[in-house]
C-alpha positions, 0 to 999 in steps of 0.5 A: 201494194197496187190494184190490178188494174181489172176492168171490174176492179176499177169499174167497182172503184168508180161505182163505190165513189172510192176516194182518190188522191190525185197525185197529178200536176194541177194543169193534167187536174184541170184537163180531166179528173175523176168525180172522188178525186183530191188533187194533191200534185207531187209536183206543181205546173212549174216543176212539173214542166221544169222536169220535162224539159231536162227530161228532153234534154239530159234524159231521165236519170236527170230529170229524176235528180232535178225533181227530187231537188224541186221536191225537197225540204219543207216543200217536200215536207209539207207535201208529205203532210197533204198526203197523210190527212187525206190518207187519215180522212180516207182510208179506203182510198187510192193514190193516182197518177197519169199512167200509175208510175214513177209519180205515184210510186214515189208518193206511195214510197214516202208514206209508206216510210211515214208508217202509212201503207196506201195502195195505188192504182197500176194503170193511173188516171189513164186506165181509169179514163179509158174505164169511162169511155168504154162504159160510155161506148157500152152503155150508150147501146141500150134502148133510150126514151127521149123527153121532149117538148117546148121550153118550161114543161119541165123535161129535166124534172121528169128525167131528173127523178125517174130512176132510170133517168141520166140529167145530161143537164145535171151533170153539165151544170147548164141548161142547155139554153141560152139561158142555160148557165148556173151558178156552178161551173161546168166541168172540162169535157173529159170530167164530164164524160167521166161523170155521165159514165159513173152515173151509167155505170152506177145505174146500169144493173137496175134498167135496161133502158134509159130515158134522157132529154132531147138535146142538142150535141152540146149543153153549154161548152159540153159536147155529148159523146159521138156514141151517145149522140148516135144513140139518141138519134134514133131513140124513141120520143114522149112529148110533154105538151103542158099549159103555156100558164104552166110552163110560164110558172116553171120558168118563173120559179127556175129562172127568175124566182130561183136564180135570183135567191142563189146569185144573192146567196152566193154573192149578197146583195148588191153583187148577186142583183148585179150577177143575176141582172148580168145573167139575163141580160148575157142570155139575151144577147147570146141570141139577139142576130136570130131575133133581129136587132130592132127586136132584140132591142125591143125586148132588152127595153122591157127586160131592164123595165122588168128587173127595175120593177123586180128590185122595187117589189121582188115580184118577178111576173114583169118578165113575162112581158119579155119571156113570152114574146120570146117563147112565142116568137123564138123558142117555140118554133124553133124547138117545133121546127126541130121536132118536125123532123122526128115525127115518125119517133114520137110514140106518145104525147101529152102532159106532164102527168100524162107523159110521167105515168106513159113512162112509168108504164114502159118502165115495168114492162 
């Protein structure tokens, strides 16, 4: 029992968030999976490469035999086990593999002489990965609305809840700053294309354009796709302009207020101020040549004064004292800077609200 390996097959697989047990060695996982996908290898990153190396050497008939040697047994058992509960938790799911062959097979065999009958996916982790790429280079053609404007005047919100909206940041797990990181781990980059192409894929029968921020080529250690990038080079672009009171609140709540909760949430007390203390300070020090080193220091000396004062009182606006000196002096020309040379693509400005009820405007028309 296979898919056919249709462009629309697999298009609806990926929409539909359809389970997939991934049948790949954990090192092939780890360099690009599908958002649905449950790593349950065959074989793990030894036997993997023990096999192709006698594949090299003695060719395939020996290599088949010296896997199913390593796969045996109580480890074959166990295996065998995985594999039913994930097929018991996900019925309407898949087997895949790198290509759709031998792995999966062999996999889709045993069950199959376990009572259970799984269809697998002809073409495997490859067919699906070319699936995304394609959408992307597709996609990434239609009309695109950028959001820009300085740090903290809530870009990623906006973007966030419009439903035409795709979060580049979001997906990436970063924000894009120095600063930028959270607590999640950002994806490998062919992961994270895969998740920007579902999200396109997803969204892609209700609009015909989309609105992003105005990014940079990466977010993090995420690089955005050549076509996407080429796309939003000339893409049309709203400015937010808000209060700098307001901006400071907003990254007061996010930065500060925010990420304080969620380093102690996931770590306690002690080692989540240490992890949060630890976070500032890396952002800080990320972008300490473009400050200069006397600055640099400058502004780390009120940066230490401002968490002491934090733990003492859990009261955050200390950071002020570093943030705005940072926003005036760093962030805000070089992102001014920046936009300077787009001039002639910005098509409105304003507030939050301003910008929020111009796009919803342009959404209807």
């Amino acid at each position: 029992m296979e898919l056919i390996p249709s462009h629309q097959n697999i298009c609806q697989i990926l929409i539909s968030d359809t389970p997939l047990i991934d049948v790949r060695a954990p090192i092939e996982f780890q360099q690009g999976a599908m958002p649905t996908a449950i790593n349950l290898p065959l074989m793990n990153n030894e036997e993997r490469a023990a096999v192709g190396t006698c594949y090299k050497q003695h060719g395939s008939h020996k290599a088949v035999e010296l896997g199913h040697q390593l796969v045996s047994g109580e480890i074959k058992a166990s295996r065998i086990a995985a594999w039913q509960a994930a097929c018991q938790q996900f019925p309407n799911g898949f087997i895949c593999c790198a290509r759709g062959g031998m792995r999966s097979h062999i996999v889709q065999a045993w069950l199959k002489e376990s009572g259970i009958d799984y269809p697998l996916i002809s073409g495997g982790y490859k067919a699906l990965r070319q699936t995304t790429i394609d959408a992307i280079n597709q996609l990434s053609q239609r009309p695109t609305i950028l959001i820009g404007g300085c740090t903290g005047n809530g870009k990623t919100a906006l973007v966030h809840n419009l439903a035409n909206g795709i979060d580049l940041e979001g997906l990436a797990h970063h924000r894009g700053s120095s600063f930028g990181r959270t607590l999640q781990e950002q994806f490998p980059q062919a992961t994270f294309e895969n998740h920007l192409a579902i999200e396109m894929l997803k969204k892609a029968p209700n609009h015909t354009r989309w609105v992003l921020e105005d990014e940079g080529r990466t977010i993090g250690t995420n690089s955005l796709p050549v076509t996407l990038r080429a796309q939003m080079e000339k893409a049309t672009i709203a400015v937010i302009d808000d209060p700098f009171e307001l901006r400071l609140e907003r990254l007061k709540h996010e930065y500060f207020d925010q990420m304080t909760d969620n380093f102690i949430g996931a770590y306690g007390e002690e080692m989540g101020w240490h992890h949060y203390s630890e976070y500032l300070h890396h952002g800080l020090f990320a972008i300490r040549k473009r400050l200069g080193s006397r600055r640099a220091s400058e502004l780390t000396a009120l940066l230490d004064a401002a968490l002491v004062h934090q733990r003492a009182t859990g009261e955050t606006r200390a950071h002020f004292s570093w943030l705005c000196p940072l926003l005036n002096e760093y962030y805000d020309p070089m992102y001014r800077y920046q936009l300077s040379h787009k001039q002639n693509r910005i098509v409105f400005q304003g507030t939050y609200q301003e910008v929020e009820q111009w796009l919803n405007t342009v959404n209807q028309c």
